[in-house]
GULO-866909 format. One record per residue (C-alpha): y negated, z negated, x; residue number from 1. Coordinates in pm, whole numbers, plus 32768, in hexadecimal, padded with zeros to 4 digits. Each point is the difference from the previous one (the first is absolute). Layout:
// GULO-866909
<timi><y>Y</y><z>Z</z><x>X</x><n>NUM</n></timi>
...
// end
This chain:
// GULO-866909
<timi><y>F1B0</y><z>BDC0</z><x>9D8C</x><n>1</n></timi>
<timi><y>8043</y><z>8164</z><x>7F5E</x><n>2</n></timi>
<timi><y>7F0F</y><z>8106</z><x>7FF2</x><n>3</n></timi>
<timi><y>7FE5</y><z>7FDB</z><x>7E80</x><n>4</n></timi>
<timi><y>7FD4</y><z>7E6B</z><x>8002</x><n>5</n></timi>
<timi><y>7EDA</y><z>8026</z><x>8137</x><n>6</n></timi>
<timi><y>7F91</y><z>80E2</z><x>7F01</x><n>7</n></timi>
<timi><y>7FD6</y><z>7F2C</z><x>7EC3</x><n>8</n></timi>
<timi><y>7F78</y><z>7EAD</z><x>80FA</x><n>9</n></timi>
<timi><y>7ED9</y><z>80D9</z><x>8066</x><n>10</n></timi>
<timi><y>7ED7</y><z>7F5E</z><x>7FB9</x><n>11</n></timi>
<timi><y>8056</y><z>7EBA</z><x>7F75</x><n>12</n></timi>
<timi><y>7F77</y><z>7F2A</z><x>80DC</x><n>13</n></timi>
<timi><y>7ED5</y><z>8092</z><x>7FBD</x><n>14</n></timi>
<timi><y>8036</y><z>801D</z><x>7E6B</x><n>15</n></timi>
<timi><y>8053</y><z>7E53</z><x>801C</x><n>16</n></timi>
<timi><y>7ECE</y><z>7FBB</z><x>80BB</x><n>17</n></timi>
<timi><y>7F2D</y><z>80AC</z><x>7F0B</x><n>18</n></timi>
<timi><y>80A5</y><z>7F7C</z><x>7EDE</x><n>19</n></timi>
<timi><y>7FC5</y><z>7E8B</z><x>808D</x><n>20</n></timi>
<timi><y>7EA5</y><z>8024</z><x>8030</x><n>21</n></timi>
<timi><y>7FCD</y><z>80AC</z><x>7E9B</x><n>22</n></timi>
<timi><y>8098</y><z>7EFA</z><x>7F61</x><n>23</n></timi>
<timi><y>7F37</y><z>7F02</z><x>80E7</x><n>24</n></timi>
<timi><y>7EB4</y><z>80D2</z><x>7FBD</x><n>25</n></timi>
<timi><y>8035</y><z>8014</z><x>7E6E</x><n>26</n></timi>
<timi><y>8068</y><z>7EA4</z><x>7FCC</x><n>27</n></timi>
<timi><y>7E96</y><z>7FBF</z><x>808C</x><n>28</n></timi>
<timi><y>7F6B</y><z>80FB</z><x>7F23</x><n>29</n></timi>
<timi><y>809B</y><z>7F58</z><x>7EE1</x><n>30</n></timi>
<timi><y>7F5D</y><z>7EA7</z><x>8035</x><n>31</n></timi>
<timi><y>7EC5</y><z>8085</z><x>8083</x><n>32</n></timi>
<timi><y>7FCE</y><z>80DA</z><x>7EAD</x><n>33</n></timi>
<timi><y>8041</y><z>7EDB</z><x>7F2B</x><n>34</n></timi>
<timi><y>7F1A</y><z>7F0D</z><x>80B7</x><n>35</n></timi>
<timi><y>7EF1</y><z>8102</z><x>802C</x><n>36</n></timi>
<timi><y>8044</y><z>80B4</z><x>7E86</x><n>37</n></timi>
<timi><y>800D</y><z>8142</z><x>80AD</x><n>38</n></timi>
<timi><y>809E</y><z>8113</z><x>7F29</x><n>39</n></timi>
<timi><y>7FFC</y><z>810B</z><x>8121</x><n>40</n></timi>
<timi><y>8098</y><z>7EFF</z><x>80F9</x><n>41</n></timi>
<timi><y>8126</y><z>7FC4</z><x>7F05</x><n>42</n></timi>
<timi><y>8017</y><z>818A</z><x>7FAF</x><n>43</n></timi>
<timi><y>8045</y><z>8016</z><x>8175</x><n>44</n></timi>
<timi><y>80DF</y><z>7EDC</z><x>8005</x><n>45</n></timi>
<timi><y>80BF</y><z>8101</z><x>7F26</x><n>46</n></timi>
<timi><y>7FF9</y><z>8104</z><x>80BD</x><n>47</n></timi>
<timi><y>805B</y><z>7F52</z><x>813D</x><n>48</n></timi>
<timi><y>8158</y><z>7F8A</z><x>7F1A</x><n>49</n></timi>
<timi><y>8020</y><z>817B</z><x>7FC7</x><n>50</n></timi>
<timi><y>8010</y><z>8024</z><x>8190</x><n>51</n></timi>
<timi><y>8101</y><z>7EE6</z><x>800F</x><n>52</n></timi>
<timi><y>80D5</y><z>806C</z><x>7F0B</x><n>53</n></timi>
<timi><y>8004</y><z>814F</z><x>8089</x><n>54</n></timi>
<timi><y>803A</y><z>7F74</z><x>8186</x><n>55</n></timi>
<timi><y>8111</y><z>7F2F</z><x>7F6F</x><n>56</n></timi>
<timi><y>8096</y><z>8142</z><x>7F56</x><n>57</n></timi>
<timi><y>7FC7</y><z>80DC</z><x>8160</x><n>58</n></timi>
<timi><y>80D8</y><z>7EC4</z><x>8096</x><n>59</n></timi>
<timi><y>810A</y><z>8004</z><x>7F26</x><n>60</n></timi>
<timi><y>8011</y><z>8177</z><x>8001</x><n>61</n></timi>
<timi><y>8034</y><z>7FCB</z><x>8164</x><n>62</n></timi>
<timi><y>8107</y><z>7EF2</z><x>8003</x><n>63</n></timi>
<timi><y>80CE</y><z>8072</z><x>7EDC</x><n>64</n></timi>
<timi><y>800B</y><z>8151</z><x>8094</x><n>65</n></timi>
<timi><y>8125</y><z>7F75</z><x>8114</x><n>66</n></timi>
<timi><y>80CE</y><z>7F6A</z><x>7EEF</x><n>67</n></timi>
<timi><y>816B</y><z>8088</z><x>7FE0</x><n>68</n></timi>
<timi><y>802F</y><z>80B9</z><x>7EBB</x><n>69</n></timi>
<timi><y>8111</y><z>7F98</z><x>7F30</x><n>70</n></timi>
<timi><y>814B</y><z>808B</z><x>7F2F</x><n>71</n></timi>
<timi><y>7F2D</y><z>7F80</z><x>7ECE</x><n>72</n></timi>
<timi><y>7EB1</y><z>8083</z><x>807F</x><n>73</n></timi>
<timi><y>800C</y><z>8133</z><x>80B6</x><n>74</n></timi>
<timi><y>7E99</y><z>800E</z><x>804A</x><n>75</n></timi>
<timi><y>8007</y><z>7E8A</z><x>8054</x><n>76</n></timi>
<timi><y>7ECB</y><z>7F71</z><x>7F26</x><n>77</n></timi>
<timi><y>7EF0</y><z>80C9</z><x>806B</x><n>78</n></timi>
<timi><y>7F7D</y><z>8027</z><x>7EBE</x><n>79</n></timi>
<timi><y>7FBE</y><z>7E5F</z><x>7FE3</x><n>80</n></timi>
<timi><y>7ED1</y><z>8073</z><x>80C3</x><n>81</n></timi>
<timi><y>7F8E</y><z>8102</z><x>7EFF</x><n>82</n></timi>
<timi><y>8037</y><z>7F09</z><x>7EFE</x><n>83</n></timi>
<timi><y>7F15</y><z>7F37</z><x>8098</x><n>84</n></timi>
<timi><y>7F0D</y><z>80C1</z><x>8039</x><n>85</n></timi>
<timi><y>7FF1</y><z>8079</z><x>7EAA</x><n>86</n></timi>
<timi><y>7FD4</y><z>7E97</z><x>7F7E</x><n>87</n></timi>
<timi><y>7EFE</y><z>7FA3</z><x>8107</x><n>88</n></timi>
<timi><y>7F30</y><z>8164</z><x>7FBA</x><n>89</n></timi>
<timi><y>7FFF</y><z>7F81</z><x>7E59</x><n>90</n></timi>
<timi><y>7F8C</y><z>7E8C</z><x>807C</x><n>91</n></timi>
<timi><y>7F00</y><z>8073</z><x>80C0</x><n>92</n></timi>
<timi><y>7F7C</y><z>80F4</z><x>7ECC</x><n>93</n></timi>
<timi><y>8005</y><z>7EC4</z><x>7F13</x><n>94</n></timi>
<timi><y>7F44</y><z>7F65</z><x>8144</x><n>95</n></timi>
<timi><y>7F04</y><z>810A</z><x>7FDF</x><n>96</n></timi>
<timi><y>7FC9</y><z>7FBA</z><x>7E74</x><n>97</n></timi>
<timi><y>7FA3</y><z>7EC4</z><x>8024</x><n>98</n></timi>
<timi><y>7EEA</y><z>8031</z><x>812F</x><n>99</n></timi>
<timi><y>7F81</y><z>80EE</z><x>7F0D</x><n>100</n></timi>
<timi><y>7FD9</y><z>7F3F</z><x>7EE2</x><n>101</n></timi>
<timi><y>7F7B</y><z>7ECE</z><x>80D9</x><n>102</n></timi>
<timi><y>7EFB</y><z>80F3</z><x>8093</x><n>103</n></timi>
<timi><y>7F90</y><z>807F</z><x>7EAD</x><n>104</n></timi>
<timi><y>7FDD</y><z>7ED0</z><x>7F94</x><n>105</n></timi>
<timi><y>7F14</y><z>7F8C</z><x>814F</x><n>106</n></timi>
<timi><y>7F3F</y><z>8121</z><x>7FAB</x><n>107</n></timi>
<timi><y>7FA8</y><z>7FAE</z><x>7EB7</x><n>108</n></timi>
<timi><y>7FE9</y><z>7E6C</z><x>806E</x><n>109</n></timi>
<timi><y>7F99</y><z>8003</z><x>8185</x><n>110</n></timi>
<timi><y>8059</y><z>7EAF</z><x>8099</x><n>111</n></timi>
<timi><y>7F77</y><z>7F66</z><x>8167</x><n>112</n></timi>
<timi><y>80DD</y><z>8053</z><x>812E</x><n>113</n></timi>
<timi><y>7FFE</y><z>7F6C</z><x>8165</x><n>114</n></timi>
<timi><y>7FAF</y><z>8144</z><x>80B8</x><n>115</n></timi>
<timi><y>8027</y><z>7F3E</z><x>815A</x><n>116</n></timi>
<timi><y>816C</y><z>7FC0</z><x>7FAD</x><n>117</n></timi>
<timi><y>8028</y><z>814A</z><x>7F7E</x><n>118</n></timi>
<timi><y>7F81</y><z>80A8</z><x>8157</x><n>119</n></timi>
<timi><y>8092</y><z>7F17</z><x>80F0</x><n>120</n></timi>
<timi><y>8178</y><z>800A</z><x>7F68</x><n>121</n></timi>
<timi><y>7FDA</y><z>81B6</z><x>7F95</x><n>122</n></timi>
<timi><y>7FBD</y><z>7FE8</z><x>816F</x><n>123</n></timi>
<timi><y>8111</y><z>7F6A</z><x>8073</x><n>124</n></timi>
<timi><y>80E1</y><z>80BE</z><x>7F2E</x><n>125</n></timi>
<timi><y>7F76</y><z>8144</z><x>809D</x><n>126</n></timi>
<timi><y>8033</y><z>7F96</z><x>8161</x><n>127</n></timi>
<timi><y>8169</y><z>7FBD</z><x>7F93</x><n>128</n></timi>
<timi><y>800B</y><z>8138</z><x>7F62</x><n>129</n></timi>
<timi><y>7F9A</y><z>80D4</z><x>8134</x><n>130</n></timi>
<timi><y>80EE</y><z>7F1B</z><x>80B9</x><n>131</n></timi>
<timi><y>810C</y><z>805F</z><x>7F3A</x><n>132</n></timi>
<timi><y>7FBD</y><z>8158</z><x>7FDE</x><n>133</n></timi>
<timi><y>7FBB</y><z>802A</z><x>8190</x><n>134</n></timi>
<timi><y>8163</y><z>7F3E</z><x>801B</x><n>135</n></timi>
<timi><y>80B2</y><z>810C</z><x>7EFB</x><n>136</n></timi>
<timi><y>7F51</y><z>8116</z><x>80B6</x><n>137</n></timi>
<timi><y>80D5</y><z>7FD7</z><x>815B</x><n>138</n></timi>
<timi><y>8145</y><z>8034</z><x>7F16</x><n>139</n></timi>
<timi><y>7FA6</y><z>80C1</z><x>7EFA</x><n>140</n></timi>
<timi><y>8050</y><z>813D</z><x>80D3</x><n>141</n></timi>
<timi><y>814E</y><z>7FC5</z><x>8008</x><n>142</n></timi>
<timi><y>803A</y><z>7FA3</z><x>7EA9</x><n>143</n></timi>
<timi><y>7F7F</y><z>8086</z><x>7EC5</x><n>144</n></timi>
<timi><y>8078</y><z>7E9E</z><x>7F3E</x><n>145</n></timi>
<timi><y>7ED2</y><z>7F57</z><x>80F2</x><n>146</n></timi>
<timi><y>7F1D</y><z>8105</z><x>7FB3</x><n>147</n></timi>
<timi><y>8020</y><z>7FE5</z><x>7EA9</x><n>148</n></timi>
<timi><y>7FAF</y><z>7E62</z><x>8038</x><n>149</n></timi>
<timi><y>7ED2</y><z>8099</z><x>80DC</x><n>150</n></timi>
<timi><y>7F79</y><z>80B7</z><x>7F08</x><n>151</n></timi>
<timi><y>7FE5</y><z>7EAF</z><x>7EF7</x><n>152</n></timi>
<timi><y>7F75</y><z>7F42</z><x>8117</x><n>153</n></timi>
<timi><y>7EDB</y><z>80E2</z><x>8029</x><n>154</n></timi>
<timi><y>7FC3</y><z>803B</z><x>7E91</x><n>155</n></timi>
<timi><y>801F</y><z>7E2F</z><x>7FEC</x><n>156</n></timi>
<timi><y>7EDC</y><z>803A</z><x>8119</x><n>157</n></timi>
<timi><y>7F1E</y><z>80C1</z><x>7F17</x><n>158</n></timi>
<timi><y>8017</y><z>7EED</z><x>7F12</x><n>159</n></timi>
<timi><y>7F9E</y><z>7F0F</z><x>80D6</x><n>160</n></timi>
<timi><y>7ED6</y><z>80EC</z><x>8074</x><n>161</n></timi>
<timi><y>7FBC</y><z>7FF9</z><x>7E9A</x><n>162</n></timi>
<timi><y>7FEC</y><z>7E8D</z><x>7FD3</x><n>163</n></timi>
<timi><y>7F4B</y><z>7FCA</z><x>814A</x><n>164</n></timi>
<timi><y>7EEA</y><z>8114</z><x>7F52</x><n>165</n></timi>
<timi><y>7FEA</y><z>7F3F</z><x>7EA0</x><n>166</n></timi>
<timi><y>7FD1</y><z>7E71</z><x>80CC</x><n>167</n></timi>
<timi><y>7EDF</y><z>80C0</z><x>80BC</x><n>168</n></timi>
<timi><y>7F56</y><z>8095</z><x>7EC0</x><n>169</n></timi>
<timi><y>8042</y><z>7E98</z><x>7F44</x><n>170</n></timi>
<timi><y>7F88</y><z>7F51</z><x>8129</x><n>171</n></timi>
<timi><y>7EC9</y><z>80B6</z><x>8071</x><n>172</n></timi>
<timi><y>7FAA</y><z>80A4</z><x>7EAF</x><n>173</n></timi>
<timi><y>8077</y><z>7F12</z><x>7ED3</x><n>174</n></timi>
<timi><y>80ED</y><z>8119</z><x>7F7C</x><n>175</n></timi>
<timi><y>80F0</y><z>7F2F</z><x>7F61</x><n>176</n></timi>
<timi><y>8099</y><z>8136</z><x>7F46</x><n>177</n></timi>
<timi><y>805A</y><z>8066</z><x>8160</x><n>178</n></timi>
<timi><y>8138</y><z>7F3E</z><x>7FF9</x><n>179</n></timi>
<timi><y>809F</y><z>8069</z><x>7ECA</x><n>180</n></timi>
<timi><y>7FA1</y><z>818C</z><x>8064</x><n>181</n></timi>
<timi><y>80B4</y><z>7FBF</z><x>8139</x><n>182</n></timi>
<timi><y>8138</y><z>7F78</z><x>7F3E</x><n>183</n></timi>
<timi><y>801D</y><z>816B</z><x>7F46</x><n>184</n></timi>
<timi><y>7FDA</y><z>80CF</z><x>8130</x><n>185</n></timi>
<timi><y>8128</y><z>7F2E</z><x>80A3</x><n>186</n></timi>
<timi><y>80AA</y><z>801D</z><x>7EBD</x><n>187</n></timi>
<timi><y>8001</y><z>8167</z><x>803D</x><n>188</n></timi>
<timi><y>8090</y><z>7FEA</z><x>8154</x><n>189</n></timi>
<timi><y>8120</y><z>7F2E</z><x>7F76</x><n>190</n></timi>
<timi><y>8036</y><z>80E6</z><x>7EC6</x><n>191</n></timi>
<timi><y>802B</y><z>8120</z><x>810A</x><n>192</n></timi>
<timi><y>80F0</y><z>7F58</z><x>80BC</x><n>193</n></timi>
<timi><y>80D6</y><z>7F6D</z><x>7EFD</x><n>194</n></timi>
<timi><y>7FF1</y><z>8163</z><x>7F46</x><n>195</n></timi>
<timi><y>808D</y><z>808A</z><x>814A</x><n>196</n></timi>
<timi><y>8104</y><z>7EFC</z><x>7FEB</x><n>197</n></timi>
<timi><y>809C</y><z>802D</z><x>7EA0</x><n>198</n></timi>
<timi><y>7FA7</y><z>8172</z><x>800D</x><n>199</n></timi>
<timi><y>811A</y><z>800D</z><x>813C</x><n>200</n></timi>
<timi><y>80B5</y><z>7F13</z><x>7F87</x><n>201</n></timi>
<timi><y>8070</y><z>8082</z><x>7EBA</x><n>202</n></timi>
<timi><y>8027</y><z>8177</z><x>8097</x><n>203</n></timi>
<timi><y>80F8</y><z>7F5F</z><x>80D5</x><n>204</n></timi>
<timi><y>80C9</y><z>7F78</z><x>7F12</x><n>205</n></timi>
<timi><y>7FFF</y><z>8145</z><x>7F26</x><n>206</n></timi>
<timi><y>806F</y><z>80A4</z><x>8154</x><n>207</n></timi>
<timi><y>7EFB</y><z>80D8</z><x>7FEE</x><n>208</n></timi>
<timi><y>7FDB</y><z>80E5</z><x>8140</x><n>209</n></timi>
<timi><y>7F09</y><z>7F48</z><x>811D</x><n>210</n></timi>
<timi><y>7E93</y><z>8044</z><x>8005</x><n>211</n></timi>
<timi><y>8007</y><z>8074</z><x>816E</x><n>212</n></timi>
<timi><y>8108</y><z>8103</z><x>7FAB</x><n>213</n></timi>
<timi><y>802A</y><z>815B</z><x>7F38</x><n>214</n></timi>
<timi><y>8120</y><z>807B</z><x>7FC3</x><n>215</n></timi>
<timi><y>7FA9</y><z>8179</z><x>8019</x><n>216</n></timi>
<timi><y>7F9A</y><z>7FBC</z><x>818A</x><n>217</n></timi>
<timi><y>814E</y><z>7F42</z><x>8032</x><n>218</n></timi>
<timi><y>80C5</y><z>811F</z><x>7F74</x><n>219</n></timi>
<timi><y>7F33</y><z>80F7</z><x>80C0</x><n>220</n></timi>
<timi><y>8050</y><z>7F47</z><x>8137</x><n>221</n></timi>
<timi><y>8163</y><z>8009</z><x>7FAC</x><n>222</n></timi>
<timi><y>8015</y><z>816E</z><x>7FBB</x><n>223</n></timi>
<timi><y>7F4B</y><z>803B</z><x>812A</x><n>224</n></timi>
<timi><y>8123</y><z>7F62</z><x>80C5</x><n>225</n></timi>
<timi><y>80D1</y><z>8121</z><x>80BE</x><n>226</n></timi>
<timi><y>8123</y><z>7FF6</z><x>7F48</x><n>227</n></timi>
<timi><y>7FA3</y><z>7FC2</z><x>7E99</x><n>228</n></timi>
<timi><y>8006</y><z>80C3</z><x>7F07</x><n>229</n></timi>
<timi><y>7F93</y><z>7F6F</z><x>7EE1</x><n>230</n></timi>
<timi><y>7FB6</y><z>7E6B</z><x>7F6E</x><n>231</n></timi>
<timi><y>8002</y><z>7F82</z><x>7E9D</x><n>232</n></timi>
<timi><y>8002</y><z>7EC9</z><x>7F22</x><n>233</n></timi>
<timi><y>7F0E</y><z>7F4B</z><x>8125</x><n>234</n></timi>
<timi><y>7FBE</y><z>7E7F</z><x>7F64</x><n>235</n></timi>
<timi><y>7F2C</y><z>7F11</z><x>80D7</x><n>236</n></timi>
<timi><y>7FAF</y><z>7E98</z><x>7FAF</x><n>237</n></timi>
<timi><y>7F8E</y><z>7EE3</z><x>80A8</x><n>238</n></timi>
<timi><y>80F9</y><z>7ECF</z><x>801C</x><n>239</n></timi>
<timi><y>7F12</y><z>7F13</z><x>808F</x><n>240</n></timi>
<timi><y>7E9F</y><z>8013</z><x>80BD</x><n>241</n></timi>
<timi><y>803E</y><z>80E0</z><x>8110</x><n>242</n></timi>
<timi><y>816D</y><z>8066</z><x>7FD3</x><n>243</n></timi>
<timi><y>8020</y><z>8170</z><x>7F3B</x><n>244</n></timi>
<timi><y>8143</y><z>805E</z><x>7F6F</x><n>245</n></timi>
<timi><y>805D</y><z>8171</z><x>7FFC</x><n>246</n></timi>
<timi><y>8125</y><z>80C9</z><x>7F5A</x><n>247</n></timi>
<timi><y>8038</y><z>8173</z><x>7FE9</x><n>248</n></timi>
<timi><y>80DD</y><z>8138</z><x>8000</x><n>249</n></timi>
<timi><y>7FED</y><z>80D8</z><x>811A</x><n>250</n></timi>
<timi><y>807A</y><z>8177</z><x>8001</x><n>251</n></timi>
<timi><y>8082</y><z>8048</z><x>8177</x><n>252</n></timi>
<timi><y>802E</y><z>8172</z><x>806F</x><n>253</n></timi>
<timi><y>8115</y><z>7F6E</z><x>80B4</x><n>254</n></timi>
<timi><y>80E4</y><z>7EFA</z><x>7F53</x><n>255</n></timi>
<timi><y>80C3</y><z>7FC8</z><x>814E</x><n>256</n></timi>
<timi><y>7ED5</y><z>7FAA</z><x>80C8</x><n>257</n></timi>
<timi><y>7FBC</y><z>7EF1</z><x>7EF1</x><n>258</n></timi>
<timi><y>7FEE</y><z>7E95</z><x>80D6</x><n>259</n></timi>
<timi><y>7F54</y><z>80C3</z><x>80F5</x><n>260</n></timi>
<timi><y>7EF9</y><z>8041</z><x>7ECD</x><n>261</n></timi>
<timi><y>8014</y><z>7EB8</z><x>7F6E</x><n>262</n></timi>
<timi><y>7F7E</y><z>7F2E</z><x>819D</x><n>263</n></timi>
<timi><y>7EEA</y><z>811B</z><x>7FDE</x><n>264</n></timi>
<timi><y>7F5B</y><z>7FD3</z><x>7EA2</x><n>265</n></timi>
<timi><y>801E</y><z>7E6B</z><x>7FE6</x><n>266</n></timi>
<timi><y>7F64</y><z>8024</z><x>818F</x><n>267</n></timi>
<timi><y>7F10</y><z>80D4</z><x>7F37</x><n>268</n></timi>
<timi><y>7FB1</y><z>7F36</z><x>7F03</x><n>269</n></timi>
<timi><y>7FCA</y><z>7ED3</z><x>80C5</x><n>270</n></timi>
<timi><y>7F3B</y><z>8060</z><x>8110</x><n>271</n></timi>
<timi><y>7F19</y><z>80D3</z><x>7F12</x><n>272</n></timi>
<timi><y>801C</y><z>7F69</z><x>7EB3</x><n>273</n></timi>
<timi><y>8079</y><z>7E78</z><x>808A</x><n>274</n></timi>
<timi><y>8124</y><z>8027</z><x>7F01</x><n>275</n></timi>
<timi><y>80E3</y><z>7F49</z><x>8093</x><n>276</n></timi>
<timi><y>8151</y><z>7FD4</z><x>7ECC</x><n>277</n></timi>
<timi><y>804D</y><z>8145</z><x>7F8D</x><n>278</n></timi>
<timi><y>8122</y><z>807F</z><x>7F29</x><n>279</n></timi>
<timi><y>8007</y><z>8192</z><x>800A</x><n>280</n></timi>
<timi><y>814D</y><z>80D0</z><x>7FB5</x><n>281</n></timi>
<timi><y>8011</y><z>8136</z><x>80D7</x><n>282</n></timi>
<timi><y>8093</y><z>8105</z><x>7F1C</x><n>283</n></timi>
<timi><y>8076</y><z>8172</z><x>806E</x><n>284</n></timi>
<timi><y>7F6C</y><z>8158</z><x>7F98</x><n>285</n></timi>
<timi><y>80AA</y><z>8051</z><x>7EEE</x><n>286</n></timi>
<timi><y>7FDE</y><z>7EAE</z><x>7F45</x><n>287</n></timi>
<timi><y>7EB5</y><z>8082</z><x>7FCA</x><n>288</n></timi>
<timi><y>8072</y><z>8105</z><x>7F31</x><n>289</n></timi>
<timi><y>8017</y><z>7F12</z><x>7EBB</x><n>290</n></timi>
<timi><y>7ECB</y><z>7F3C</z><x>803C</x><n>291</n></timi>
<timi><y>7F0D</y><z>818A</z><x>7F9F</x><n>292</n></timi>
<timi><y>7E9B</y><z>7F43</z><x>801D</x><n>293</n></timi>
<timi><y>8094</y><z>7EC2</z><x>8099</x><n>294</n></timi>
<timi><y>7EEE</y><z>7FC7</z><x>8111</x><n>295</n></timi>
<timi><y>7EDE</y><z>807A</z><x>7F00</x><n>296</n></timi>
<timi><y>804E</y><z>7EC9</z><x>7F3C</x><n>297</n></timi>
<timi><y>7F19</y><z>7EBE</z><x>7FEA</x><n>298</n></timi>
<timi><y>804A</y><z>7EEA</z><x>80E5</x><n>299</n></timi>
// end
């Protein structure tokens, strides 16, 4: 297996065991919310289908990543990925509406809950949770597409913190408007999320320049490279998670030492950046004699 494909495989074992028991754990949260008429539970029914669609995303990120690209699509289909993403973050907001407007309407019209089923199953869902999360944790080092799976795990484990606190205050105190109040904090949680999601989602597909990178501090690290004089018309973009595109002119001092140039900056770039497809065009001295103010423009 190449470097690249060990690459893209890390963590998936992990990433399907998590996703199974998700799935396993909010199937059970769906049919204990509708026999116990828990709003909260459902709410983090929801949530936990935020989790699984974004495991199932952090898979296929990882699979689709060591598929041949193609004379029709040069960049394979990466973007099928964003696509979904983007559609999954605007479910999940319309999910969010309607736990709202359920809530509200508890509020105003409290109805009885079974707390018992309410703490036994949040309870269950936590332990999963931490299961999951403790699982993630051993890979997530080596991968940022895991850690970003980690991350909704752990905010899925708040929810079911916040469930577990709403049976207790229904069961021991008679709060009934405990379980709706619950429901809007884990809407909250899944707002977040999703807003993450379709906030990345659609700067990616404006190839707009990743959040993790400036392009001032790229260019300075360029310029700082013996042997370059000057860079200009620096784009970055973001092709799919965790691959960064790069393309850029770079002035050389020396036009005949220009390969030489090129095996430093894209070393460069990867090992400091982790831009790993670059396009730059080494130009000499004196091309930068038409191009007054070129590296002073806006990238």
């Amino acid at each position: 297996m190449s470097r690249s494909s060990r690459r893209a495989t890390r963590g998936q074992r992990e990433l399907r065991f998590a996703l199974i028991s998700t799935v396993a754990m909010m199937i059970v949260e769906w049919l204990a919310a509708w026999s116990s008429g828990s709003l909260s539970l459902l709410a983090d029914a929801g949530h936990m289908l935020a989790d699984a669609s974004a495991l199932a995303l952090s898979l296929f990120a990882a699979w689709f990543s060591t598929r041949p690209a193609t004379s029709e699509k040069t960049y394979g289909y990466y973007r099928t990925e964003i696509l979904a993403a983007l559609a999954n973050g605007i479910a999940l907001w319309l999910l969010v509406v309607w736990i709202y407007v359920r809530a509200l309407w508890r509020l105003l019209e409290p109805m009885p809950v079974q707390a018992g089923v309410m703490l036994v199953i949040a309870s269950l869902g936590l332990v999963v949770n931490l299961l999951n999360g403790w699982i993630l944790s051993r890979a997530g080092a080596r991968s940022l597409n895991v850690r970003g799976a980690w991350l909704n795990v752990m905010s899925d484990a708040l929810g079911s913190l916040g469930v577990i606190i709403a049976g207790g205050l229904i069961h021991w105190r008679g709060w009934m408007v405990a379980d709706p109040i619950a429901s809007m904090v884990i809407g909250v949680l899944i707002g977040a999320n999703s807003w993450q999601l379709v906030k990345q989602s659609v700067n990616i597909l404006l190839e707009g320049s990743p959040s993790h990178l400036r392009s001032p501090d790229v260019m300075e690290a360029m310029r700082a490279l013996p042997g370059v004089c000057d860079v200009h018309d620096v784009h970055l973009w973001t092709i799919t998670t965790g691959l960064d595109a790069m393309s850029g002119h770079v002035i050389a001092e020396d036009i005949g030492t220009g390969s030489q140039l090129l095996q430093q900056l894209n070393e460069l770039l990867s090992r400091r950046f982790g831009i790993r497809h670059t396009t730059l065009q080494i130009e000499p001295r004196d091309h930068a004699c038409g191009l007054v103010g070129a590296s002073h423009r806006p990238t």
